[in-house]
C-alpha positions in Angstrom: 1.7 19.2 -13.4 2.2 19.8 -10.0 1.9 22.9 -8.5 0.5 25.0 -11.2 -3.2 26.5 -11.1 -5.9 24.7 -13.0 -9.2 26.3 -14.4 -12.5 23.8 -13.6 -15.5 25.3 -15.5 -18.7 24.8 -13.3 -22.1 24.8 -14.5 -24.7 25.5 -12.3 -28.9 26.0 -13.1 -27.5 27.0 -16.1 -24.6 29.6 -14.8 -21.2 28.9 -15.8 -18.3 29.7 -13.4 -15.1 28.6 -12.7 -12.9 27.2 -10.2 -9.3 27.6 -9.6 -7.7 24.7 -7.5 -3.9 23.7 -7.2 -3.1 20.0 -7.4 -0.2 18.7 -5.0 0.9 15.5 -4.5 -0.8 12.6 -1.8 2.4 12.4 0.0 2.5 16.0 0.8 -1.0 16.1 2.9 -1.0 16.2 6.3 -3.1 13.2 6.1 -0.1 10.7 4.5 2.2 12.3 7.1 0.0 11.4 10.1 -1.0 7.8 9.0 2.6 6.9 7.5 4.0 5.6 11.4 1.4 3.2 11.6 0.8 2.0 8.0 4.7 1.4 8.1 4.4 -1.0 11.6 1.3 -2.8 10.0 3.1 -3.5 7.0 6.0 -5.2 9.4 4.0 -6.5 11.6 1.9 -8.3 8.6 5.7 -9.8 6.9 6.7 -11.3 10.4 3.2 -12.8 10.9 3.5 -14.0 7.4 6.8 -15.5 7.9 5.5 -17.2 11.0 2.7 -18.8 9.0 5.1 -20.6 6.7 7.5 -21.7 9.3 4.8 -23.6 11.5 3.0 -24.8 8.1 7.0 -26.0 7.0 7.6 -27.7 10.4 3.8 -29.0 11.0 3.9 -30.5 7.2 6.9 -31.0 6.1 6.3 -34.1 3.7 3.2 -32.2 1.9 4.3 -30.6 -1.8 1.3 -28.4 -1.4 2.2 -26.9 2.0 5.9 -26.8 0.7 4.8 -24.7 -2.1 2.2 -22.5 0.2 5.5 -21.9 2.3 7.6 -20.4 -0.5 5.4 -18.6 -2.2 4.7 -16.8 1.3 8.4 -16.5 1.8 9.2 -15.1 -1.8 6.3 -12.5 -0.9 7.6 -11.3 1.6 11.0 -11.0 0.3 10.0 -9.1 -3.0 7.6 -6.4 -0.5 11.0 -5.6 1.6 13.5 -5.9 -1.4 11.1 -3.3 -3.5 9.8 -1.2 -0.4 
């Protein structure tokens, strides 16, 4: 799929032409490979803040079922994104 030419019939005030274009993947623009740094800091930066989050909300509250349960499920988040990264 990648990397072969495909044909894109294009019909203008009632002309027909046609296009040749060459499909490659997202991760191979220049565009992914300049953002990637900072996209990968953001996403660390956003699990520590998270894990903050439910370590003052399990030490402010820690007799609260609700705030027990916001806790883990932010914990179990977090651990799924870096296990499956």
């Amino acid at each position: 799929m990648f990397g072969g030419l495909v044909t894109l019939p294009i019909e203008r005030h009632g002309a027909v032409t046609s296009i040749a274009i060459r499909p490659i993947r997202y991760v191979d623009t220049e565009f992914f490979r300049a953002t990637q740094w900072w996209l990968n800091w953001a996403f660390w930066l956003g699990s520590a803040l998270s894990l903050c989050v439910a370590a003052i909300l399990a030490w402010r509250r820690p007799e609260s079922p609700e705030v027990r349960t916001l806790a883990l499920t932010l914990i179990l988040i977090n651990i799924g994104e870096i296990s499956f990264r």
